[in-house]
C-alpha positions as CSV (number, residue, x, y, z in Angstrom):
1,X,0.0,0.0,0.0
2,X,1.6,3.3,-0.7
3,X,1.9,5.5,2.1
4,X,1.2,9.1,2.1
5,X,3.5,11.6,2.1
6,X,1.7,14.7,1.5
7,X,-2.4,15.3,2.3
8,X,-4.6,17.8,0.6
9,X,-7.5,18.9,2.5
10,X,-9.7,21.9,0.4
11,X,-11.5,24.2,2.7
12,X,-13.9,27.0,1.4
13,X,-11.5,29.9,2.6
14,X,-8.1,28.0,2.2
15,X,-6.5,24.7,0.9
16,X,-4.2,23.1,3.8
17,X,-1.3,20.6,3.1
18,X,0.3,18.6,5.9
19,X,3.7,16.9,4.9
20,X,4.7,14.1,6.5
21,X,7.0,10.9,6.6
22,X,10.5,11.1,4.6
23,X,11.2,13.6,1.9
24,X,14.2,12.0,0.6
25,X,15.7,11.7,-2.7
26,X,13.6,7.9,-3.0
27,X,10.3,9.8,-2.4
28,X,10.3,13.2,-4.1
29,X,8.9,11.6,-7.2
30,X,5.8,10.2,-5.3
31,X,5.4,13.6,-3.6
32,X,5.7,15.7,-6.9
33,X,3.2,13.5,-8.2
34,X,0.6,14.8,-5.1
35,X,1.8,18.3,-5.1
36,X,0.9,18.6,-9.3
37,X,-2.6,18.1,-8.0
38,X,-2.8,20.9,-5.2
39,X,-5.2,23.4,-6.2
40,X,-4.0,27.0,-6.3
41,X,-6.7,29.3,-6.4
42,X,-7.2,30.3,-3.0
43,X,-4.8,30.8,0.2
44,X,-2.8,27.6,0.9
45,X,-1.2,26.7,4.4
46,X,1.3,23.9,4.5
47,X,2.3,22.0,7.6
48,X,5.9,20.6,8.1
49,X,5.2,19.8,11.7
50,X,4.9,15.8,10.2
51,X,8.2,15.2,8.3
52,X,10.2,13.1,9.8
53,X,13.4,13.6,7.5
54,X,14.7,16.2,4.7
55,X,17.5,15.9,2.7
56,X,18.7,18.3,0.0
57,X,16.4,16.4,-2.6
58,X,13.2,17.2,-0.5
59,X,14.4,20.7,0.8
60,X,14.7,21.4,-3.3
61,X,11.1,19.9,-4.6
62,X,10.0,22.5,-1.1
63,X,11.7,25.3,-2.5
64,X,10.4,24.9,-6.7
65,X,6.8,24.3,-5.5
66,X,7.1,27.1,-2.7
67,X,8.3,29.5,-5.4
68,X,5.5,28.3,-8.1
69,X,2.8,28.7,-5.6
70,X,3.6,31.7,-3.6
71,X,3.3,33.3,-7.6
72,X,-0.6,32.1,-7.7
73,X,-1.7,32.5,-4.1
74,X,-0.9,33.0,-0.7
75,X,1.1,30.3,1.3
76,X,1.7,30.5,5.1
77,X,4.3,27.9,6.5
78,X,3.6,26.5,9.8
79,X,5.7,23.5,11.9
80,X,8.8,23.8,10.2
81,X,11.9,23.1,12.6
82,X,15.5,25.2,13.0
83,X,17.3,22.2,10.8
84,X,14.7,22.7,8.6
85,X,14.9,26.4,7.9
86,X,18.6,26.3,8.0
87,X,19.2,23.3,4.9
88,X,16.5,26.2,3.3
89,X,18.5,29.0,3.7
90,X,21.6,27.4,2.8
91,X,20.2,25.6,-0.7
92,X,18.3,28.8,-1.1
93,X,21.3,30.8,-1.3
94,X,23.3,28.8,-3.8
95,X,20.6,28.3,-6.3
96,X,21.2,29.3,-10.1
97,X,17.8,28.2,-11.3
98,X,15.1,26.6,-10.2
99,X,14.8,22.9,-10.3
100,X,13.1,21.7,-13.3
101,X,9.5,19.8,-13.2
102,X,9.8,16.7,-14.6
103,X,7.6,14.9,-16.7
104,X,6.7,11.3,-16.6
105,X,6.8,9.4,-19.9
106,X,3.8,7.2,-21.2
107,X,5.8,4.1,-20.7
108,X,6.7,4.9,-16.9
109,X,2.6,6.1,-16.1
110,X,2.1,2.3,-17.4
111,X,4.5,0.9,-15.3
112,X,3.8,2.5,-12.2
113,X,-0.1,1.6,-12.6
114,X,1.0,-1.7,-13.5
115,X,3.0,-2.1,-10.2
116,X,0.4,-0.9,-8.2
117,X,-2.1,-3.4,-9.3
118,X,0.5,-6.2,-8.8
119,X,0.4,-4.7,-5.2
120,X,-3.1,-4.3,-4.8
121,X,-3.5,-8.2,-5.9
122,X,-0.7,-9.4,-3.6
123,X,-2.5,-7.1,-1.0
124,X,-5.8,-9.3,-1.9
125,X,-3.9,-12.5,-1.7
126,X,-2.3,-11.7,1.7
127,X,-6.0,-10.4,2.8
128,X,-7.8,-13.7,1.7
129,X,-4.7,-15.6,4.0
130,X,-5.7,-14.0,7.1
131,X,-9.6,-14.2,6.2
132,X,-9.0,-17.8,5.8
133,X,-6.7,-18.2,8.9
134,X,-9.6,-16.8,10.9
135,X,-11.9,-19.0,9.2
136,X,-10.2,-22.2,10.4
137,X,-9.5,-20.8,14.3
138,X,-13.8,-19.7,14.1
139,X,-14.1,-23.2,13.2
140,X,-11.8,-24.7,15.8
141,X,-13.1,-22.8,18.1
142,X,-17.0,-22.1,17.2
143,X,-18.2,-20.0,20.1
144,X,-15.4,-16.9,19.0
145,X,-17.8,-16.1,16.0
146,X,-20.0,-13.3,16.3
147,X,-23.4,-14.2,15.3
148,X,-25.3,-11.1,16.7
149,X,-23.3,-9.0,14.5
150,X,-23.9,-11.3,11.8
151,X,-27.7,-11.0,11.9
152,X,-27.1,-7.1,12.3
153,X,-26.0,-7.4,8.5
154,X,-28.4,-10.3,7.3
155,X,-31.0,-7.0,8.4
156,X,-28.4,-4.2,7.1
157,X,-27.6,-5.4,3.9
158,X,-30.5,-8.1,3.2
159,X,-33.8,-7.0,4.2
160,X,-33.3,-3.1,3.5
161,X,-32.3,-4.0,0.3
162,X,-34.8,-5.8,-1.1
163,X,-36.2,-2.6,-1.9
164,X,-34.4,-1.8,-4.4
165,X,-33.4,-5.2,-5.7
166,X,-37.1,-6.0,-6.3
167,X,-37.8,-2.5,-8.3
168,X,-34.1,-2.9,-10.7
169,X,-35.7,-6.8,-11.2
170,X,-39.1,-6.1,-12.0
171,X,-38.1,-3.2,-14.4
172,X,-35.5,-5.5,-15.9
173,X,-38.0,-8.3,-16.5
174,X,-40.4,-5.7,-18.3
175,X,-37.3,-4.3,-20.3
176,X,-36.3,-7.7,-21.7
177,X,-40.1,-8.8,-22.3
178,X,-41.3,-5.3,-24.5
179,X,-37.9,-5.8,-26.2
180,X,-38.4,-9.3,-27.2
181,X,-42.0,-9.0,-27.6
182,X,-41.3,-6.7,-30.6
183,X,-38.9,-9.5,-32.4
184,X,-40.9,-12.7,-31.9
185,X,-44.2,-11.4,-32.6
186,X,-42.7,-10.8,-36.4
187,X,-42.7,-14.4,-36.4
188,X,-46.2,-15.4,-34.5
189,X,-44.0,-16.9,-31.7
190,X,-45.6,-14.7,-28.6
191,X,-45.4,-17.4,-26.4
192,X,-41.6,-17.9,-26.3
193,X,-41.4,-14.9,-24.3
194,X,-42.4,-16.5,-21.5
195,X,-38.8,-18.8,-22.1
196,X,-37.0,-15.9,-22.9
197,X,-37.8,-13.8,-19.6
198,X,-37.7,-16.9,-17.4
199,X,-34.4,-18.6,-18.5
200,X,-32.9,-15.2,-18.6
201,X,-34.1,-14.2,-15.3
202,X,-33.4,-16.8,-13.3
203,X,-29.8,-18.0,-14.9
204,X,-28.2,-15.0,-15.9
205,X,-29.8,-11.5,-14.9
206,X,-31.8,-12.0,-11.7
207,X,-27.9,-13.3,-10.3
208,X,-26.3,-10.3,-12.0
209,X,-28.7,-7.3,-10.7
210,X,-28.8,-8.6,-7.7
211,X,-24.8,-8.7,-7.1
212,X,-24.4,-5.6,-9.1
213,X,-27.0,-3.7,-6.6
214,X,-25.2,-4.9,-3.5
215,X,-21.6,-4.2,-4.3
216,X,-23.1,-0.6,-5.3
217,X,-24.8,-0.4,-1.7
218,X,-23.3,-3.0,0.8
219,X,-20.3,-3.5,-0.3
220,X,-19.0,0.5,-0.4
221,X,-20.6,1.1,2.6
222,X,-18.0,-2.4,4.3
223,X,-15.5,0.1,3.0
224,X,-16.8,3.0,4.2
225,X,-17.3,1.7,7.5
226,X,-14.4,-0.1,8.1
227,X,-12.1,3.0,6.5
228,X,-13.8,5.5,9.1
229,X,-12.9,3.0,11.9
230,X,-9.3,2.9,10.6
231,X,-9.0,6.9,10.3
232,X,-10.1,6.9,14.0
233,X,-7.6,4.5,15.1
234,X,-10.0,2.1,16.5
235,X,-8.9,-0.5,14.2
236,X,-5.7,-0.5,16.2
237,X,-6.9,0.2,19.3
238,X,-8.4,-2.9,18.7
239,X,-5.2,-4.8,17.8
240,X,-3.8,-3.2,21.2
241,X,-6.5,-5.0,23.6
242,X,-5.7,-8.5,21.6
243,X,-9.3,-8.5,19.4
244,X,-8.5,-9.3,16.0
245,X,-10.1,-7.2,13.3
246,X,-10.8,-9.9,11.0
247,X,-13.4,-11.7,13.6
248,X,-14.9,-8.4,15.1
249,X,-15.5,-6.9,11.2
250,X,-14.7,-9.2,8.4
251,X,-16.2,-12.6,9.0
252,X,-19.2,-11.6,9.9
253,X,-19.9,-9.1,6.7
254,X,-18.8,-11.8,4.7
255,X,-21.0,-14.7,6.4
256,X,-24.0,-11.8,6.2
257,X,-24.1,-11.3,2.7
258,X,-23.4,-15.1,2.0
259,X,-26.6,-16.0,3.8
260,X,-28.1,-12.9,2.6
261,X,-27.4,-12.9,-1.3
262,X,-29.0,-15.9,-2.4
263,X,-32.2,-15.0,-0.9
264,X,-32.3,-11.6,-2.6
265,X,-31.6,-13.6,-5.8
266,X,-34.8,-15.5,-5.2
267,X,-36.0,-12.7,-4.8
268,X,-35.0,-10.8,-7.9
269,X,-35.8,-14.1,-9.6
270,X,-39.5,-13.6,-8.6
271,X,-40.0,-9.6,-9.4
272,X,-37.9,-10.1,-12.7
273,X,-40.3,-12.9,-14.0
274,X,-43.3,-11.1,-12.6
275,X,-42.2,-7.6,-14.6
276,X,-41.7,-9.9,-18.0
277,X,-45.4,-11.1,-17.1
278,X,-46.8,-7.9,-16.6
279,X,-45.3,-6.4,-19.9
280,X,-46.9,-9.6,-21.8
281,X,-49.7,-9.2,-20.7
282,X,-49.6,-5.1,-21.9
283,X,-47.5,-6.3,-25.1
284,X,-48.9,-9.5,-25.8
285,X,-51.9,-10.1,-24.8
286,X,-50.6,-13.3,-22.7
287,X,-52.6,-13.9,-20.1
288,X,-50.9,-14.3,-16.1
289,X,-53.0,-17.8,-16.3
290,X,-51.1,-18.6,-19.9
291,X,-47.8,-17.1,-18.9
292,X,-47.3,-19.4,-15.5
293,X,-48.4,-21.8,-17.4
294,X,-45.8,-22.0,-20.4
295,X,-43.5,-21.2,-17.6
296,X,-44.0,-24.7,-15.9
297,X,-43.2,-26.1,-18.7
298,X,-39.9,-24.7,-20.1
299,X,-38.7,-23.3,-16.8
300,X,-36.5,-26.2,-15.0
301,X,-35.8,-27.0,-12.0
302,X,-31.8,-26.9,-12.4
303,X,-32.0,-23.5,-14.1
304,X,-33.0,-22.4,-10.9
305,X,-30.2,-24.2,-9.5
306,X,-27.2,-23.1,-11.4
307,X,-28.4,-19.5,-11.0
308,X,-28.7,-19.7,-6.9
309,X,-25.3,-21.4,-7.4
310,X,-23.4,-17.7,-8.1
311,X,-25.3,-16.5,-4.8
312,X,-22.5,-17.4,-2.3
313,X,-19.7,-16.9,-5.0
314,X,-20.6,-13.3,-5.7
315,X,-21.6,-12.8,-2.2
316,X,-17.4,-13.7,-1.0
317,X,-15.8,-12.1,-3.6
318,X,-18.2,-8.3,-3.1
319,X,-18.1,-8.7,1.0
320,X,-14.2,-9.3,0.7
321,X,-13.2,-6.6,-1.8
322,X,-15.6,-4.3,0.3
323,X,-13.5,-5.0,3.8
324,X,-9.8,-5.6,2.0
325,X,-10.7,-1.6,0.5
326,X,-11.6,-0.4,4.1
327,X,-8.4,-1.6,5.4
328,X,-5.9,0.2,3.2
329,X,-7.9,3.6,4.0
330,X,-5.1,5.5,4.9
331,X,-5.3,9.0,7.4
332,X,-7.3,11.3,5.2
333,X,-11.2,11.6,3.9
334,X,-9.7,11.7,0.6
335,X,-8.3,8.0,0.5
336,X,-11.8,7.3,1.8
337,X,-13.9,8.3,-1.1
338,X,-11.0,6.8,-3.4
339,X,-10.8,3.7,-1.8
340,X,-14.9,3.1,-1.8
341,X,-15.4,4.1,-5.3
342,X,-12.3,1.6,-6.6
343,X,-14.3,-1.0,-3.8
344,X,-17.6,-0.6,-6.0
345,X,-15.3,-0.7,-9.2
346,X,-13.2,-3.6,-8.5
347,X,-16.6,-5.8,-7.4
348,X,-19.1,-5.8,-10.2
349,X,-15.9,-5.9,-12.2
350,X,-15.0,-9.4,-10.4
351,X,-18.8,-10.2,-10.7
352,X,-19.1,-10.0,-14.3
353,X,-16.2,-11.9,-14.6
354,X,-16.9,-14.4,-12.7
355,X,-20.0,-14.6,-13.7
356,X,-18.7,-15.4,-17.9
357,X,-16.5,-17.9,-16.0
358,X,-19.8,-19.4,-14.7
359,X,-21.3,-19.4,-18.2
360,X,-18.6,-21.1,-19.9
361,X,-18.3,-23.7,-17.4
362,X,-21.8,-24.1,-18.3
363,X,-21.8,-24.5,-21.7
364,X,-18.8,-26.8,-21.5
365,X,-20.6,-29.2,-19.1
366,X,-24.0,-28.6,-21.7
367,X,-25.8,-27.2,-18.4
């Protein structure tokens, strides 16, 4: 996880920057890259109170983006220490020029990005070891697991959302039927609508929407929660007093929404069908009698099945990407809102994926 070496908080009056950690010749290229993002068009403070070490290389990126901002704006130092001022004053006083802003090439930008998602996936894989770790001592030892706070998100992120999952299903159902209506009744086949909206409900979308819905609402709000608790250091004040994090937040989020999912995917399954039945029935002319009946018919049994079966795959994969985002919130609000928006990102990206993994296993079994 990269740390932070230089926070940016925008107020209405005044933007305020708070340096900390090591400005060092091995970081100034990771600060730069912040300081190119600091707003200048109002008043700008900037605390040195934080830095732990300067060398000539930091003291210099200091003095170019002092310089370059002081021309725009206002800037007020605060914290800055007698070593600090005097490495200044010295470097100060020997410049010719000022140092020159340098410019990352296309090649490096790709580079960089591509290290950092090789670091976000071993960050995954070291995540999952310690989810699994607590798995086997929960199991071991049953009565450690917390099953109030489980139910708590059953409730939370299972029955308050079913809501919204069962209005996105039924307008989905009634999309797919007035769209397919239109095409098979070219051809006198009404009736296969009722295949159409019920294999396509119950295999494919009903799972999809449902997932989709929940990493959008449960699984950002896992990050959200979890990143507020580790801005106010109650994560570690839990690792002080000997609780590990992993029981008290993570397992039971991700046995919530396990239990939880599939249910709301029955549910989805039932509002999706009964939109396509209502549309029918406007489109169509297919009777509610005529359309459960057809459905009987073509609608199996292990369609059902191999639908319900993505339930408690999604369910893991959106509950742990939710948590493993919460825990690399770093000190700021900022790294909040980045970290819950690449949260929702990264999950229905993993669902959809997984998802045309399901499909082709599918086919290749002839399911």
């Amino acid at each position: 996880m990269k740390r932070e070496y230089l926070s940016i908080k925008n107020d209405p009056q005044q933007t305020t920057l708070v340096s900390s950690g090591e400005w060092t010749l091995s970081t100034v290229q990771q600060i730069e890259e912040r300081l190119r993002r600091v707003p200048q068009d109002k008043q700008i403070v900037w605390d040195l109170s934080k830095v732990e070490e300067f060398d000539s290389a930091g003291v210099l990126l200091f003095i170019e983006y002092f310089d370059r901002f002081k021309k725009r704006t206002k800037v007020l130092l605060q914290g800055y220490s007698q070593s600090q001022k005097e490495m200044y004053d010295l470097l100060i006083g020997h410049m010719v020029e000022s140092v020159p802003v340098r410019k990352s090439s296309f090649l490096e930008a790709l580079g960089k990005s591509t290290l950092e998602v090789f670091r976000d996936i071993r960050d995954f894989i070291n995540f999952l070891g310690h989810l699994f770790h607590t798995i086997m001592q929960v199991l071991l030892r049953p009565g450690n697991f917390r099953a109030k706070e489980m139910v708590y998100h059953i409730h939370h992120s299972g029955f308050n959302a079913l809501v919204i999952i069962g209005l996105t299903s039924f307008l989905v159902g009634m999309v797919i039927a007035y769209q397919g209506a239109v095409q098979l009744a070219k051809f006198g086949a009404d009736i296969f609508i009722v295949d159409t909206v019920g294999i396509s409900i119950v295999r494919e979308l009903g799972p999809m929407i449902t997932a989709i819905v929940i990493a959008g609402r449960s699984g950002s709000s896992y990050t959200a929660e979890i990143g507020a608790m580790k801005i106010t250091e109650e994560i570690a004040a839990m690792r002080t007093m000997g609780f590990d994090p992993y029981n008290f937040l993570v397992l039971p989020r991700v046995t919530a929404l396990i239990i939880a999912l599939p249910l709301l995917i029955f549910f989805s399954d039932i509002m999706g069908i009964f939109g396509g039945m209502v549309a029918s029935q406007m489109q169509l002319n297919i009777s509610m009698a005529q359309f459960i009946d057809r459905l009987h018919e073509v609608l199996a049994l292990k369609h059902y099945v191999l639908g319900m079966i993505k339930g408690p795959v999604f369910a893991f994969v959106i509950a742990a990407v939710g948590c493993f985002r919460g825990f690399q919130v770093s000190d700021n609000t900022e790294s909040l809102g980045l970290h819950t928006t690449a949260s929702v990102v990264n999950s229905i990206f993993l669902v959809i994926a997984f998802d045309a993994l399901f499909s082709v296993i599918y086919t290749e079994l002839n399911l």
